[in-house]
C-alpha positions as a Python dict, from the first residue, in 0.01 Angstrom:
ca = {
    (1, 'X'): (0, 0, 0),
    (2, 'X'): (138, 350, -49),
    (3, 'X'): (293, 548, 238),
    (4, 'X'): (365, 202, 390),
    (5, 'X'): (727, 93, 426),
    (6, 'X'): (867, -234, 466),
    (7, 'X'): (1037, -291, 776),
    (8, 'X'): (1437, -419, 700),
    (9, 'X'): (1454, -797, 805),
    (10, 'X'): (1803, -898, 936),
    (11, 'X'): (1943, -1217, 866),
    (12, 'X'): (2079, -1354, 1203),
    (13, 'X'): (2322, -1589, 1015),
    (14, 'X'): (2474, -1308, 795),
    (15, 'X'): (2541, -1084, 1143),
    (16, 'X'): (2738, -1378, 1233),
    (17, 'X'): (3023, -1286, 935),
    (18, 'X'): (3155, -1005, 1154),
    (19, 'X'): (3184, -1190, 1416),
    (20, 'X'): (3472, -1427, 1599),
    (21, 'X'): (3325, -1753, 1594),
    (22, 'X'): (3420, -2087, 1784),
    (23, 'X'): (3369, -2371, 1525),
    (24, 'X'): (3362, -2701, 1691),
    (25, 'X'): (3285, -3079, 1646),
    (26, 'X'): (2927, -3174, 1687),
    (27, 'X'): (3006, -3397, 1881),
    (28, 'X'): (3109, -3164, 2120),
    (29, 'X'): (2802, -3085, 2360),
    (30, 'X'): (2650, -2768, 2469),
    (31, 'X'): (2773, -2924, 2838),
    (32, 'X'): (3069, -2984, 2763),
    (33, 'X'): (3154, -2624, 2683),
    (34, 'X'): (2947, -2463, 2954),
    (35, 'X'): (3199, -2670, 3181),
    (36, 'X'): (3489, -2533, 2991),
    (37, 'X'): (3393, -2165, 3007),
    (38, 'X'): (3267, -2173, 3340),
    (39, 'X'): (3719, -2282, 3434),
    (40, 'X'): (3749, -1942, 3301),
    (41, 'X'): (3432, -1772, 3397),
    (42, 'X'): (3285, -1918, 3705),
    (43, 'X'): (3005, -1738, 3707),
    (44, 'X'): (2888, -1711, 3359),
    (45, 'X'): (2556, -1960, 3223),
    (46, 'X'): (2602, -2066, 2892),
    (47, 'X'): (2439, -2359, 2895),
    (48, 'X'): (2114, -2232, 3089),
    (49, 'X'): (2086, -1887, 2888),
    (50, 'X'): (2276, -1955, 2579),
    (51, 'X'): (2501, -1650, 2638),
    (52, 'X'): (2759, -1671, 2874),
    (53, 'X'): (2895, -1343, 2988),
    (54, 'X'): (3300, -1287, 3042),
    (55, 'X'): (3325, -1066, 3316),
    (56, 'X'): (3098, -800, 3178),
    (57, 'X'): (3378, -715, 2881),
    (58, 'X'): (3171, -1006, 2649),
    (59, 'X'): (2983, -1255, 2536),
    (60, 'X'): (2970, -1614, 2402),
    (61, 'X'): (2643, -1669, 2249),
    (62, 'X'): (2531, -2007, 2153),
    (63, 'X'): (2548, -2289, 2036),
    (64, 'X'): (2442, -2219, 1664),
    (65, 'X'): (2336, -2536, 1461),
    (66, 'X'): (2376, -2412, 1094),
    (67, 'X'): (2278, -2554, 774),
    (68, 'X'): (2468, -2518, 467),
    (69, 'X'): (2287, -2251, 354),
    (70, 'X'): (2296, -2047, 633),
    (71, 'X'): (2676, -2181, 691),
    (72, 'X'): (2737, -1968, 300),
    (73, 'X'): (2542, -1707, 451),
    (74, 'X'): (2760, -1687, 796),
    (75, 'X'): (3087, -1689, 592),
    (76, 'X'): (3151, -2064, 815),
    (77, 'X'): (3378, -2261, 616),
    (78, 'X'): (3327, -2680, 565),
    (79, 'X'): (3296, -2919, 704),
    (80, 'X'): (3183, -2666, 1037),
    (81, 'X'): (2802, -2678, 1127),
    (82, 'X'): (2837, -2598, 1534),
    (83, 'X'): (2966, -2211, 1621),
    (84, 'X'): (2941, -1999, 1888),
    (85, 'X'): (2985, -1660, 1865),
    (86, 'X'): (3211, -1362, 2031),
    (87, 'X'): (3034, -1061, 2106),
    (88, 'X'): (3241, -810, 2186),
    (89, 'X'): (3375, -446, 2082),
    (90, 'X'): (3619, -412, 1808),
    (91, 'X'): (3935, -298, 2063),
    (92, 'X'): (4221, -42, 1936),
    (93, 'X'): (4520, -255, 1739),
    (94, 'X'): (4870, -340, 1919),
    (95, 'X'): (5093, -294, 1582),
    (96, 'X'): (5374, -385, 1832),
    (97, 'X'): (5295, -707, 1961),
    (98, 'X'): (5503, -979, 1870),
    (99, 'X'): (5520, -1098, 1537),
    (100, 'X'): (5390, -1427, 1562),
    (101, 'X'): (5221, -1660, 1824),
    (102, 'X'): (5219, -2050, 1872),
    (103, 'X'): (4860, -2010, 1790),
    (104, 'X'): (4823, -1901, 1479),
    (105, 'X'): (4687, -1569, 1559),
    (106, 'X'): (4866, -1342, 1427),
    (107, 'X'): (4816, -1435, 1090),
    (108, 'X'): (4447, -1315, 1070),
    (109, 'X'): (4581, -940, 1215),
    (110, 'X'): (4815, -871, 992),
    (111, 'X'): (4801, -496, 1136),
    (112, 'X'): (4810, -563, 1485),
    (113, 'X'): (4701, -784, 1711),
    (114, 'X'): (4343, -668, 1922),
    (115, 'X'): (4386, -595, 2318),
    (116, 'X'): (4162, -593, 2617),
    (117, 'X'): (3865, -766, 2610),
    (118, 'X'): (3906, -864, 2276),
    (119, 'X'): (4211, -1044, 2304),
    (120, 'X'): (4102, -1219, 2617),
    (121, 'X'): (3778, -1361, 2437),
    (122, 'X'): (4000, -1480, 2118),
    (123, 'X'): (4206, -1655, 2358),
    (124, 'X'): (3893, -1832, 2497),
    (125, 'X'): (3760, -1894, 2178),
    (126, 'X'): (4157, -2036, 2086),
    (127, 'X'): (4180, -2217, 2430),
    (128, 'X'): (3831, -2408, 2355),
    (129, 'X'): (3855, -2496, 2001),
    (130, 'X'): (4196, -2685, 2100),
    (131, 'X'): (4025, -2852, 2400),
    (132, 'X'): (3737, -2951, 2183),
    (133, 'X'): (3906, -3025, 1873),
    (134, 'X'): (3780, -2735, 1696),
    (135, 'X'): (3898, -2439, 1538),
    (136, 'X'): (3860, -2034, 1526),
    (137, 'X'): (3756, -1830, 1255),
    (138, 'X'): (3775, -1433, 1303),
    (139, 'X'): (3534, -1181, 1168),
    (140, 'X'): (3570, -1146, 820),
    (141, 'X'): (3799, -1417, 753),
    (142, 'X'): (3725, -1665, 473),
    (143, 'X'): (3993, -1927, 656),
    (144, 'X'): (3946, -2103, 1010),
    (145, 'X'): (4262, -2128, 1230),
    (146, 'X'): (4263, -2516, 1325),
    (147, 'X'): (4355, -2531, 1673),
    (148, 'X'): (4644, -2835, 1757),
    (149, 'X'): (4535, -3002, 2100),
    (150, 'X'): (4881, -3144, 2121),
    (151, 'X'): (5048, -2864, 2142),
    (152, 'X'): (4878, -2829, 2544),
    (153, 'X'): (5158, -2992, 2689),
    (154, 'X'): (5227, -2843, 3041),
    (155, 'X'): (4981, -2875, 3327),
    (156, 'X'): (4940, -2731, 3654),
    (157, 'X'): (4846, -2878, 3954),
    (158, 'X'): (4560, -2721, 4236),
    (159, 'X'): (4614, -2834, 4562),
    (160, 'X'): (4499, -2754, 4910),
    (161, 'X'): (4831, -2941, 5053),
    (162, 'X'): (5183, -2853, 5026),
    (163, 'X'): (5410, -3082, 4875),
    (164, 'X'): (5730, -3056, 5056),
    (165, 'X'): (6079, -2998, 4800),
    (166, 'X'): (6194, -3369, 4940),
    (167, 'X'): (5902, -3519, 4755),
    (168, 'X'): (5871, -3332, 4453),
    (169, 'X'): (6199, -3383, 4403),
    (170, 'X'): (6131, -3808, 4486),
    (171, 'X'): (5885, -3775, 4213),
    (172, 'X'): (6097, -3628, 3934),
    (173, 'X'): (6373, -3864, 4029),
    (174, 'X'): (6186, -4118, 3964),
    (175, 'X'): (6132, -3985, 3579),
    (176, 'X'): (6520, -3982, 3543),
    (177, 'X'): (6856, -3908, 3675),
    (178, 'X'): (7044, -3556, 3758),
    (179, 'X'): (6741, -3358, 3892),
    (180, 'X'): (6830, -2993, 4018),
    (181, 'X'): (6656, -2843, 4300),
    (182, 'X'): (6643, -2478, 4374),
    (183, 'X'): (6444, -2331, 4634),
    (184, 'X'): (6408, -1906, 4543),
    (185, 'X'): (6691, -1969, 4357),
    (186, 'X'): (6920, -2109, 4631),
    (187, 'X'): (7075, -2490, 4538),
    (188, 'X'): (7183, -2581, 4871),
    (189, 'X'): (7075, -2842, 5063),
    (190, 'X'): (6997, -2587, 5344),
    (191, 'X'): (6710, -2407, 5108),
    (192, 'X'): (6527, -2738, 5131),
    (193, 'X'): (6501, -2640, 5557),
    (194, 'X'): (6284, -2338, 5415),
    (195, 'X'): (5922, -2274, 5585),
    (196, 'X'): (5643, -2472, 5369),
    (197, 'X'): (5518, -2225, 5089),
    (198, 'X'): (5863, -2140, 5003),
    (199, 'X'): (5822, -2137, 4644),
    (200, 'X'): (6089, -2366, 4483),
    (201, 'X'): (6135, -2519, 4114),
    (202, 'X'): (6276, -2898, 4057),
    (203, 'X'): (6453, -2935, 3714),
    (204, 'X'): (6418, -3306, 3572),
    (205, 'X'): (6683, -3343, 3247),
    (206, 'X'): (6529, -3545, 3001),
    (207, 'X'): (6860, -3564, 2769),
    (208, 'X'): (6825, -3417, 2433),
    (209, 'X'): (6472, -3308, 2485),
    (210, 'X'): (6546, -3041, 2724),
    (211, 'X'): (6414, -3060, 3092),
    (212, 'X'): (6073, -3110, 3271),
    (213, 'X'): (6031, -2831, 3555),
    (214, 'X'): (5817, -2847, 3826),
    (215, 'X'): (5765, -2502, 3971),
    (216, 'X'): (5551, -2487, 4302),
    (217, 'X'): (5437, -2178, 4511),
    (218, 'X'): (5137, -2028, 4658),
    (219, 'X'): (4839, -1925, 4456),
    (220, 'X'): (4830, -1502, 4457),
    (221, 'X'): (4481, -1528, 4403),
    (222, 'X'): (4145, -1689, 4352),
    (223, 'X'): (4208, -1981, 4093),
    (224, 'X'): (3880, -1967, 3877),
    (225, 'X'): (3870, -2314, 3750),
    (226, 'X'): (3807, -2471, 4067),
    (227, 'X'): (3601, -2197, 4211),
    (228, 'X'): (3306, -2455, 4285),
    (229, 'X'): (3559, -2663, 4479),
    (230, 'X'): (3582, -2739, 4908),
    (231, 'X'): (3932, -2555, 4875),
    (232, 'X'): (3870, -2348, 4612),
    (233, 'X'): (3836, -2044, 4855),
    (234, 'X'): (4138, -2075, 5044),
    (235, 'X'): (4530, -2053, 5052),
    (236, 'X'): (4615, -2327, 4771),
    (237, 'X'): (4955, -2443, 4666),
    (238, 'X'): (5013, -2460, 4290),
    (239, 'X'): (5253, -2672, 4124),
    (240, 'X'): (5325, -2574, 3692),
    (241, 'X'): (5456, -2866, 3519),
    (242, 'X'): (5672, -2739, 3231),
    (243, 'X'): (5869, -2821, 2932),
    (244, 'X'): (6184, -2618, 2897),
    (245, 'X'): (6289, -2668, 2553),
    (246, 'X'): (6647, -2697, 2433),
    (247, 'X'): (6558, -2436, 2197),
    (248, 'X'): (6317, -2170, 2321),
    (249, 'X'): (6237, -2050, 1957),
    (250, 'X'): (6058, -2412, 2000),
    (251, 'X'): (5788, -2289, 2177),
    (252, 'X'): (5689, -1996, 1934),
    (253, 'X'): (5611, -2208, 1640),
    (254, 'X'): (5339, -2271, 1532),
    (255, 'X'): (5395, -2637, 1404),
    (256, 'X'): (5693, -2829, 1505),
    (257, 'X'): (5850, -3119, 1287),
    (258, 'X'): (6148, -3354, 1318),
    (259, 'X'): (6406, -3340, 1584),
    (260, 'X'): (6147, -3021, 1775),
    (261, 'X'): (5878, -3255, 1730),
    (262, 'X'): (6019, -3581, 1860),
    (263, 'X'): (6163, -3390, 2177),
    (264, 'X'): (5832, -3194, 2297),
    (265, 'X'): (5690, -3564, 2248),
    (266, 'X'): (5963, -3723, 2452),
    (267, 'X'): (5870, -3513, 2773),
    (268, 'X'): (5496, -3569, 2706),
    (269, 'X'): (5539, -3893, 2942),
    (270, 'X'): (5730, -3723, 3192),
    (271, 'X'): (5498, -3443, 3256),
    (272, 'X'): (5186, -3634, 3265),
    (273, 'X'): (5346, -3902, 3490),
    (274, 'X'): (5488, -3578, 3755),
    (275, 'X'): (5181, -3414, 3708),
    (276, 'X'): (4939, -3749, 3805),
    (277, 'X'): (5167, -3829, 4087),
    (278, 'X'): (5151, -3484, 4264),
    (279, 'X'): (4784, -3455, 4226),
    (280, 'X'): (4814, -3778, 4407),
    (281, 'X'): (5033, -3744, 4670),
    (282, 'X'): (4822, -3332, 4734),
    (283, 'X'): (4460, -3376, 4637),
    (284, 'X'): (4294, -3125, 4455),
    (285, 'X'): (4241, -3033, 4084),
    (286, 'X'): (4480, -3073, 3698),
    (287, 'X'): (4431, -2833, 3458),
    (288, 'X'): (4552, -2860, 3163),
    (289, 'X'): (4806, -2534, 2952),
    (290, 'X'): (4466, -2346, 2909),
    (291, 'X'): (4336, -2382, 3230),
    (292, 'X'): (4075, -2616, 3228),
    (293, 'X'): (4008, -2927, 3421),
    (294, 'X'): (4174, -3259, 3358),
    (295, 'X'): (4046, -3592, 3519),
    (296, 'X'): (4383, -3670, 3661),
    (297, 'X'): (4373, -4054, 3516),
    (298, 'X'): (4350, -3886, 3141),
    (299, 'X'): (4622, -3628, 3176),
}
């Protein structure tokens, strides 16, 4: 009729190209990521309200089941039918952050890399599609960054007990010969006499492969990931479970191959078989290099 206008309909999957989206498996359930998010954001609700909110900065939103059609129309590339979506302000470039990552992400800011709020939620997004076996694709990108879940190789341990240097040090020597103990940065037998909560490091040489470090202190602050836990309120000890590599350039690539690759795999054992045994011997929580929970018997 004249004078009448027709109101603008929005297409909810083509809002989704300038997005960041989280592309996943579908196998992957809508539980299973709630769980994961909630390591990082205890409060948030994903599951329950489909949008899970990151500290007030942003949002997840989702899941979204797409078809193919509206897969074209979301700019999601195949085989990817399962997203969830960042919502967050565009943030102000860093054109002098480094000039790569082991992640990949770099490559889709060629101009900078975002900060604040923005960064953080990438890194979720990042963090999840490795966990999950999925991958990242940034607004207006035509390409998904394919997240490598082996490359989450160092742990940490949450514990409500303190593992005394003497038995960290049992456990790594169990791993191997030559272990180096260092208590703030003192070698001699006397450190070990230190007060409990001392923070110390234990250095486990693993030959050509570099070494397997187990550094232990007292958590600074709340650790988010077991926030639903007994101890998760409370003074907790925390023990990281690294790889030094031979090489530290090693640990800034993005995909390693021959001799690089054979040695990150030869600590692989190590590290889970320190990490199980101090979740053992102190109770509490793994978590895995992103920070979320690891059944102890799978690490």
């Amino acid at each position: 009729m004249p004078g009448l206008r027709r109101r603008a309909v929005v297409d909810p999957y083509a809002a989704l190209q300038q997005r960041h989206l989280l592309l996943v498996p579908t196998v992957a359930t809508p539980e299973q990521v709630d769980a994961l998010v909630r390591c990082w954001y205890p409060g948030s609700d994903l599951l329950g309200t489909g949008a899970a909110d990151l500290a007030g900065r942003a949002c997840v939103n989702g899941p979204h089941e797409l078809s193919m059609e509206a897969a074209v129309t979301a700019d999601v590339p195949s085989p990817w039918s399962m997203v969830y979506d960042l919502e967050v302000e565009r943030s102000p470039r860093e054109p002098d952050a480094p000039p790569r990552r082991p992640d990949g992400l770099h490559r889709s800011f060629p101009d900078g890399l975002p900060t604040g709020a923005e960064l953080a939620g990438l890194e979720l997004l990042l963090a999840l599609a490795r966990r999950l076996g999925g991958a990242l694709r940034t607004a207006g990108a035509h390409e998904a960054i394919v997240a490598d879940p082996s490359t989450a190789l160092e742990t940490r341990v949450l514990s409500p007990t303190w593992i005394r240097v003497a038995d960290v040090a049992a456990v790594c020597a169990d791993e191997g010969d030559g272990i180096e103990v260092a208590v703030q940065g003192d070698t001699s037998p006397q450190a070990q006499e230190l007060p409990d909560g001392t923070p110390f490091t234990v250095r486990l040489p693993v030959g050509p492969a570099g070494d397997v470090v187990v550094v232990a202190a007292v958590a600074v602050g709340p650790e988010p990931a077991v926030a639903g836990e007994a101890f998760g309120a409370g003074p907790m000890a925390v023990y990281d479970v690294r790889w030094q590599a031979p090489d530290p350039q090693w640990q800034l690539a993005e995909h390693l191959e021959g001799t690089a690759l054979a040695c990150r795999e030869r600590v692989r054992g190590p590290i889970a078989s320190v990490t199980r045994t101090l979740a053992e011997l102190g109770g509490g929580a793994v978590v895995d290099a992103d920070g979320f929970l690891v059944d102890r018997s799978q690490v």
